[in-house]
Backbone as numpy.savetxt, mean C-alpha at the origin, in Angstrom:
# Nx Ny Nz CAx CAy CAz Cx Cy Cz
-27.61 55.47 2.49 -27.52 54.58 3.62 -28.26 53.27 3.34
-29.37 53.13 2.77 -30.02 52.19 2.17 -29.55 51.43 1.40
-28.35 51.74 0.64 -27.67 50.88 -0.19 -26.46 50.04 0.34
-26.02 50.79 1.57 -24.71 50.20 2.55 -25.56 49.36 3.24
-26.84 49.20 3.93 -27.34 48.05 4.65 -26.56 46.68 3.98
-27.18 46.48 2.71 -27.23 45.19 2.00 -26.14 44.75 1.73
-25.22 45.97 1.44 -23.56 45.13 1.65 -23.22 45.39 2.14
-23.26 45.47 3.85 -22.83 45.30 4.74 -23.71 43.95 5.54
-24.20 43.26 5.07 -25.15 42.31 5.76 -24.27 41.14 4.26
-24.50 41.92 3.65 -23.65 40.40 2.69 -22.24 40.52 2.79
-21.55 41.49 3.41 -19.92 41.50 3.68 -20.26 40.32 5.36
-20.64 40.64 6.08 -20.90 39.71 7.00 -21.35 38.28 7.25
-22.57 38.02 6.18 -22.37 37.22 6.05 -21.49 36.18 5.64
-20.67 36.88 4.52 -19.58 35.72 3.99 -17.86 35.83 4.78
-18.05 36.20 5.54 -17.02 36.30 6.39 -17.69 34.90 7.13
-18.40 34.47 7.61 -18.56 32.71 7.97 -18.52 31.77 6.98
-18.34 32.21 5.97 -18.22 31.28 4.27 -17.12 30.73 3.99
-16.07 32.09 4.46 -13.97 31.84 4.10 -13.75 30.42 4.55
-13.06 29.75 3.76 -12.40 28.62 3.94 -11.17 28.92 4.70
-10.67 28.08 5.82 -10.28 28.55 7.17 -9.24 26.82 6.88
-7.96 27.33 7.38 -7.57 26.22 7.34 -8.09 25.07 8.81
-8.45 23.92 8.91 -8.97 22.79 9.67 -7.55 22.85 10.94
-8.26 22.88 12.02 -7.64 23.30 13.46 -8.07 21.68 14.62
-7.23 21.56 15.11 -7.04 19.99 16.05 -7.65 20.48 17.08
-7.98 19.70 18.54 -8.26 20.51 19.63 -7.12 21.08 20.68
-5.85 21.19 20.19 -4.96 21.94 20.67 -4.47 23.45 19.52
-5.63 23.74 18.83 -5.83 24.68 17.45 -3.71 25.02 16.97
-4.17 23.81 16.49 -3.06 23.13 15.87 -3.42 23.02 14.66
-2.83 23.84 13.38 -3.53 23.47 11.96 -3.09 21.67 11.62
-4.09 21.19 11.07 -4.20 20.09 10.47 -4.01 20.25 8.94
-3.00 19.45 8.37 -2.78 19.21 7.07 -3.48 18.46 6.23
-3.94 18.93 5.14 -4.70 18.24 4.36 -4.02 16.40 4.25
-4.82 15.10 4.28 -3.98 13.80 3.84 -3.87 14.00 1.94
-2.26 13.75 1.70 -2.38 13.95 0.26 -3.29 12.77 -0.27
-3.23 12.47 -1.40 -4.10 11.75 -2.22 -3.54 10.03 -2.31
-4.22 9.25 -1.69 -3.93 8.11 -1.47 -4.78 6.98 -1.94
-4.45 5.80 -2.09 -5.21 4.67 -2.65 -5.84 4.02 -1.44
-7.33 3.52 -1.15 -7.55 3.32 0.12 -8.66 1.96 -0.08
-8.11 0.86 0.41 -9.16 -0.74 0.33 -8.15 -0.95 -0.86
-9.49 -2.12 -1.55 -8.81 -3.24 -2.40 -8.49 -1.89 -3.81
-7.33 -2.56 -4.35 -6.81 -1.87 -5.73 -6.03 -3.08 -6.61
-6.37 -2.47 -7.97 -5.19 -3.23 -8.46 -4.02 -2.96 -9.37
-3.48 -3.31 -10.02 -1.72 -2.73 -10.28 -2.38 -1.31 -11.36
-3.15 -1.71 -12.09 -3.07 -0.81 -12.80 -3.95 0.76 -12.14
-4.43 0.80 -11.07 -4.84 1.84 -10.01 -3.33 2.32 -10.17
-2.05 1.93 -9.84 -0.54 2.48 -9.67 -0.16 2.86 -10.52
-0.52 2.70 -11.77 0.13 3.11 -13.14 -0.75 4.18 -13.46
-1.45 5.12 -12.70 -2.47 6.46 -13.24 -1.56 7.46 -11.86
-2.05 8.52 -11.87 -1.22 9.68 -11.48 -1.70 9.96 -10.39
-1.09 10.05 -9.28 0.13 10.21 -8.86 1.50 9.28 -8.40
0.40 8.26 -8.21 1.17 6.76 -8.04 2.44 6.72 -9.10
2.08 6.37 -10.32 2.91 6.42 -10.97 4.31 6.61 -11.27
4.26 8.04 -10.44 5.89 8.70 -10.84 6.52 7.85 -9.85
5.96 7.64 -9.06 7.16 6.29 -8.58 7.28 5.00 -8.03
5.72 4.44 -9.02 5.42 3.33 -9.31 6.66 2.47 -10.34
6.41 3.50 -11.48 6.64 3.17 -12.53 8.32 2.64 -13.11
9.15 4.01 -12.12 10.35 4.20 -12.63 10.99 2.98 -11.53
10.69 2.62 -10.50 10.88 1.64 -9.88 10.71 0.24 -10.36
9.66 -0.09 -10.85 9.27 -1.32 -11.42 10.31 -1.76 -12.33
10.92 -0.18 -13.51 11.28 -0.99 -14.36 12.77 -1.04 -14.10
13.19 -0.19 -12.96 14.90 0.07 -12.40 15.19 -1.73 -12.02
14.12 -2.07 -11.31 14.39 -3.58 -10.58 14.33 -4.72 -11.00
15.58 -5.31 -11.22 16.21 -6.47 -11.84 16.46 -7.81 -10.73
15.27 -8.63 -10.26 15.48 -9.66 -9.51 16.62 -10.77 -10.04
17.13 -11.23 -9.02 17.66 -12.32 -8.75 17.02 -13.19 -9.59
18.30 -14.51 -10.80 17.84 -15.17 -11.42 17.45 -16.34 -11.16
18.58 -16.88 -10.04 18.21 -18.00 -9.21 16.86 -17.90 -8.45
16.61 -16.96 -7.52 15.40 -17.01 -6.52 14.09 -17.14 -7.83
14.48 -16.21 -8.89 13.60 -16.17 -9.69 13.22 -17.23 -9.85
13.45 -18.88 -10.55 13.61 -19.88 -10.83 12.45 -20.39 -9.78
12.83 -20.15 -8.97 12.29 -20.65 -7.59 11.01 -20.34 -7.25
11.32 -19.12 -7.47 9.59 -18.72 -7.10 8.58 -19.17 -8.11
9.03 -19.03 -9.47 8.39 -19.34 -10.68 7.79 -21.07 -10.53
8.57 -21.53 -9.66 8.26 -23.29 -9.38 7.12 -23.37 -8.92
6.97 -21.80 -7.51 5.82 -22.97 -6.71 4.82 -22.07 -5.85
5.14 -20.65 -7.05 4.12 -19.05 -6.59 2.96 -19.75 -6.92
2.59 -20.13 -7.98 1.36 -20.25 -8.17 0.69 -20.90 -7.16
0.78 -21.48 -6.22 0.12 -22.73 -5.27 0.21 -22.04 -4.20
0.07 -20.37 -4.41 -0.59 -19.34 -3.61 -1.09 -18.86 -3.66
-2.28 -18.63 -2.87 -3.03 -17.07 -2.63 -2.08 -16.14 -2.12
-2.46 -14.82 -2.07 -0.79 -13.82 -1.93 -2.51 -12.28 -1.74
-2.15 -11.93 -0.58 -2.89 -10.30 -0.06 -1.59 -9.93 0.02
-1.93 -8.29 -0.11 -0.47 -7.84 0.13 -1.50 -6.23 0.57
-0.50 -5.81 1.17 -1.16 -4.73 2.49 -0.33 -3.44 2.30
-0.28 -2.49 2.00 0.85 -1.43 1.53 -0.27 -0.24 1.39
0.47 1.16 1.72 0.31 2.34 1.74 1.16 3.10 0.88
0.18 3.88 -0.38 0.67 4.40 -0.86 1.68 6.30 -0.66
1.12 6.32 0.46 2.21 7.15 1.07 3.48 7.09 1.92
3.64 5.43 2.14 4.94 4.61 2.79 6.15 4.50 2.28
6.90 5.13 2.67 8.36 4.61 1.57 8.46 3.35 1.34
8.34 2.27 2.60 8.91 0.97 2.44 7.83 0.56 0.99
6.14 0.49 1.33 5.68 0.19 0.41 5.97 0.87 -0.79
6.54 2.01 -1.24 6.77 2.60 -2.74 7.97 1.46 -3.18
9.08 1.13 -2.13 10.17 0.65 -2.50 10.14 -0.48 -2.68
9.10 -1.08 -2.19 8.64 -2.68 -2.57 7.60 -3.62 -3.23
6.66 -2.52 -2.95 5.63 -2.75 -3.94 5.95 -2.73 -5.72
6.51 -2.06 -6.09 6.80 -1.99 -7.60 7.60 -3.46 -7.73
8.25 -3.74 -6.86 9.75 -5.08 -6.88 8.57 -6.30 -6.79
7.53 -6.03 -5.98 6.81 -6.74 -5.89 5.81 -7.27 -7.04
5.28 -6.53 -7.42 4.49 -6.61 -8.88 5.57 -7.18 -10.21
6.68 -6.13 -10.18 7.83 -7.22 -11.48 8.12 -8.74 -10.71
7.87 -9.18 -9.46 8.48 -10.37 -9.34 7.34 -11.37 -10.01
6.07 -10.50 -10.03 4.97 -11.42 -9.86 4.69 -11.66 -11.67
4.82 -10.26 -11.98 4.75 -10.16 -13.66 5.37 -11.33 -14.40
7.05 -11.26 -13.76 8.08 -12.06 -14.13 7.50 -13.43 -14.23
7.27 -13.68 -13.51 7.14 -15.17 -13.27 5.66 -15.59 -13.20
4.37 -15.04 -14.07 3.41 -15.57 -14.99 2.50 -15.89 -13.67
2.42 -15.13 -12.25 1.25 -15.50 -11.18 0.30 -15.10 -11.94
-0.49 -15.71 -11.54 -2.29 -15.44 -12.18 -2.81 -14.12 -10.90
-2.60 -13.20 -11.59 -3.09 -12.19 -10.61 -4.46 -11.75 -9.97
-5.62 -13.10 -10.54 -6.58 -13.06 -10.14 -6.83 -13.88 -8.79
-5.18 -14.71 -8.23 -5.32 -14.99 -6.91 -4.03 -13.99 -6.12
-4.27 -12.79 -6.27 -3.86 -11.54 -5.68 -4.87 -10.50 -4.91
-5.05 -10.57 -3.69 -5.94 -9.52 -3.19 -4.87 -8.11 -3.05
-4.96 -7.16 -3.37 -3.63 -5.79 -2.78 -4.95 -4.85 -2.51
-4.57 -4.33 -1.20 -5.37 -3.40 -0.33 -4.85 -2.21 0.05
-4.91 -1.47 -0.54 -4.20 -0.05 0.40 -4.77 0.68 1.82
-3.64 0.73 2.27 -4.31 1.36 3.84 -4.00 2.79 4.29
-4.90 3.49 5.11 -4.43 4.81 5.33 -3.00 4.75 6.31
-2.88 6.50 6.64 -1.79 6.23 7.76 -1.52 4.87 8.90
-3.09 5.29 9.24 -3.12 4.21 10.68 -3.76 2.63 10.71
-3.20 2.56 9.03 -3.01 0.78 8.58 -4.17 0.31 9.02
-5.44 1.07 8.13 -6.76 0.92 8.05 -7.53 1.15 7.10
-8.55 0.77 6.75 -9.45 0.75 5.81 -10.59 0.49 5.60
-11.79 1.49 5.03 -13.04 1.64 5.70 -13.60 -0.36 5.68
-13.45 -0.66 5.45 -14.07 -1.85 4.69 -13.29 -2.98 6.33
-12.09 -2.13 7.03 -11.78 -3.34 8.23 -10.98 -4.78 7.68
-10.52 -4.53 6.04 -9.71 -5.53 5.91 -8.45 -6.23 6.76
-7.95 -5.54 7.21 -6.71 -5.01 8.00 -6.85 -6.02 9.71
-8.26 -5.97 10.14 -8.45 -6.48 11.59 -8.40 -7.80 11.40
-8.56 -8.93 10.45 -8.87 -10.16 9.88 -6.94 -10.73 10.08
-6.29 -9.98 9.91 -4.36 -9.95 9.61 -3.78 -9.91 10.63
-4.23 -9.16 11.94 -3.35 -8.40 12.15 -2.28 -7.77 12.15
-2.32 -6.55 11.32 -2.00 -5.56 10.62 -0.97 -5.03 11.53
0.40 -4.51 11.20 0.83 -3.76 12.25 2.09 -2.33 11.51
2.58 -3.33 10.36 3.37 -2.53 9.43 2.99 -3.23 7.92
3.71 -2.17 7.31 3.37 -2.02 5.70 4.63 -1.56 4.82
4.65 -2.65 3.81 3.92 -3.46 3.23 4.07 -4.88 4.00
2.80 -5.50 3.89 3.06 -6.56 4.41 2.42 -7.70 3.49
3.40 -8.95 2.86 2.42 -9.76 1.97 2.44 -11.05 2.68
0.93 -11.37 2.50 0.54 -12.78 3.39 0.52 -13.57 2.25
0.99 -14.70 2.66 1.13 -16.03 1.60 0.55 -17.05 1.91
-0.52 -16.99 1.45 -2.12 -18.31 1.89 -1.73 -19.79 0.88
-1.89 -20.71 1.92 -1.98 -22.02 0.70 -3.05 -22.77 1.37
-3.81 -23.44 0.74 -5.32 -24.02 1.30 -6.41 -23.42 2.13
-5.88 -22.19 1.95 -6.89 -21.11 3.04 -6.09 -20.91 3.94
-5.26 -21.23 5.07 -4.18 -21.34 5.46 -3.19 -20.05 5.08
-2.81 -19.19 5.93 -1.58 -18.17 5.71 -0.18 -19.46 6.22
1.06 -19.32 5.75 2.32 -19.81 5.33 2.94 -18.95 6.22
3.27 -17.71 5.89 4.47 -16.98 5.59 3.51 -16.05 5.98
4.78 -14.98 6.17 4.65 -13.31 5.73 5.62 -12.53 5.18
5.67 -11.74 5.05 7.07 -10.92 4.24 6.43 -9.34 5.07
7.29 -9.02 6.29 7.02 -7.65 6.43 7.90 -6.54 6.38
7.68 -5.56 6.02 7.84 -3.99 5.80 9.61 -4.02 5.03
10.37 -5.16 5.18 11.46 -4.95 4.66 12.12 -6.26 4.45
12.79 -6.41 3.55 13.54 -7.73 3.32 14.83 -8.23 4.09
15.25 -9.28 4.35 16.02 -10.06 5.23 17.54 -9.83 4.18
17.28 -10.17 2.75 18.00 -10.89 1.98 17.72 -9.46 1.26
16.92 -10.17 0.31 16.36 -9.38 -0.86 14.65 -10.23 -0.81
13.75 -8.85 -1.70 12.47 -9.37 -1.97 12.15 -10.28 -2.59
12.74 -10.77 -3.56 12.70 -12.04 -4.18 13.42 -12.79 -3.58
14.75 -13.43 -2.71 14.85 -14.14 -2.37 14.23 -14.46 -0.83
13.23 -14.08 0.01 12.65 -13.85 1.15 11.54 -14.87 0.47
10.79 -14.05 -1.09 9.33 -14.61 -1.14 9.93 -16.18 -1.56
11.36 -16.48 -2.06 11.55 -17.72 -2.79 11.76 -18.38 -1.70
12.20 -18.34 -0.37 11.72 -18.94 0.92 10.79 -19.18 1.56
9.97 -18.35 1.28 8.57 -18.46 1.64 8.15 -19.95 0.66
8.19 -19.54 -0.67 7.16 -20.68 -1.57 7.67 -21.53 -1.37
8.97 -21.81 -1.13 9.32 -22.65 -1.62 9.18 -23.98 -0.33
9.26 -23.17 1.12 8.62 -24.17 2.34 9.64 -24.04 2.98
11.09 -23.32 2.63 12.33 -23.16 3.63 12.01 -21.88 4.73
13.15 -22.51 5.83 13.08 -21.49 7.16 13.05 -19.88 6.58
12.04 -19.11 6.76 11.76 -17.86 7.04 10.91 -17.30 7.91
12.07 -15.96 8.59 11.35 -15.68 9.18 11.54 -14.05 9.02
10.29 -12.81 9.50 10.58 -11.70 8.80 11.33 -11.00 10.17
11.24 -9.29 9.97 11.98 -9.31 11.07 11.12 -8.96 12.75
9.80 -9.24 12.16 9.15 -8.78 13.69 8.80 -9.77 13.85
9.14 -11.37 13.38 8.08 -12.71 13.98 8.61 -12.95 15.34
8.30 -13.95 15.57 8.98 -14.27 16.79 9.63 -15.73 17.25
């Protein structure tokens, strides 16, 4: 009997130890958030794993427009450019990669690129997001003299390169939630 005390006091105890799946206050299991990029990042954060698998095959599927190309290549540089995207967003998987080859393409100095990733609820510990107001994703702001221009949100009008070649270039755009 002396020997059942002790494991029965250590069977009890670790019965409060079990990892229990995480319960809401309607004991509703809560799902783990998969693995996400969260604040400032930069391209090559997307090219390591898990990002990747469909960072990568995207980037190199997407063949911009040669004309807009032209265009943007004129007069990207004489921007600052944040860009706001969640790596668990479709729109941002589907545009962000289009986004980075437009920028590759055409020789932006990517050291006037801020890219921030945000959680679900298009936030980030750091509060980048409240400075924008933030509402969908991806969203890229196009600064000239300190000054935001433009925006480009969550989906293209045209196409992504010809939207941003409206933007630089100073012609009418508008995205689809302005007003």
């Amino acid at each position: 009997m002396t020997k059942l005390i002790p494991f029965m006091v250590a069977v009890l105890l670790g019965c409060g130890t079990i990892n229990t799946p995480k319960q809401n206050e309607n004991n509703q299991e809560v799902s783990t958030q998969q693995s996400m990029l969260l604040g400032k990042f930069e391209k090559a954060d997307l090219l390591q794993q898990p990002y990747a698998a469909w960072f990568e095959p995207r980037y190199e599927k997407y063949e911009p427009k040669a004309e807009a190309m032209e265009t943007i290549k004129d007069h990207i540089n004489d921007y600052d450019i944040t860009i706001f995207m969640g790596t668990w967003c479709g729109d941002s998987k589907r545009e962000t990669p289009r986004f980075f080859k437009i920028l590759d393409a055409t020789g932006y100095n990517l050291d006037k690129l801020t890219a921030v990733a945000v959680d679900y609820s298009k936030s980030t510990p750091e509060k980048y997001e409240e400075k924008v107001n933030l509402n969908r994703v991806p969203t890229i702001i196009f600064y000239k003299n300190g000054q935001e221009v433009n925006r480009f949100v969550e989906f293209a009008q045209e196409s992504l390169e010809e939207d941003i070649a409206k933007i630089v270039s100073g012609k009418d755009y508008k995205n689809s939630y302005a007003e």
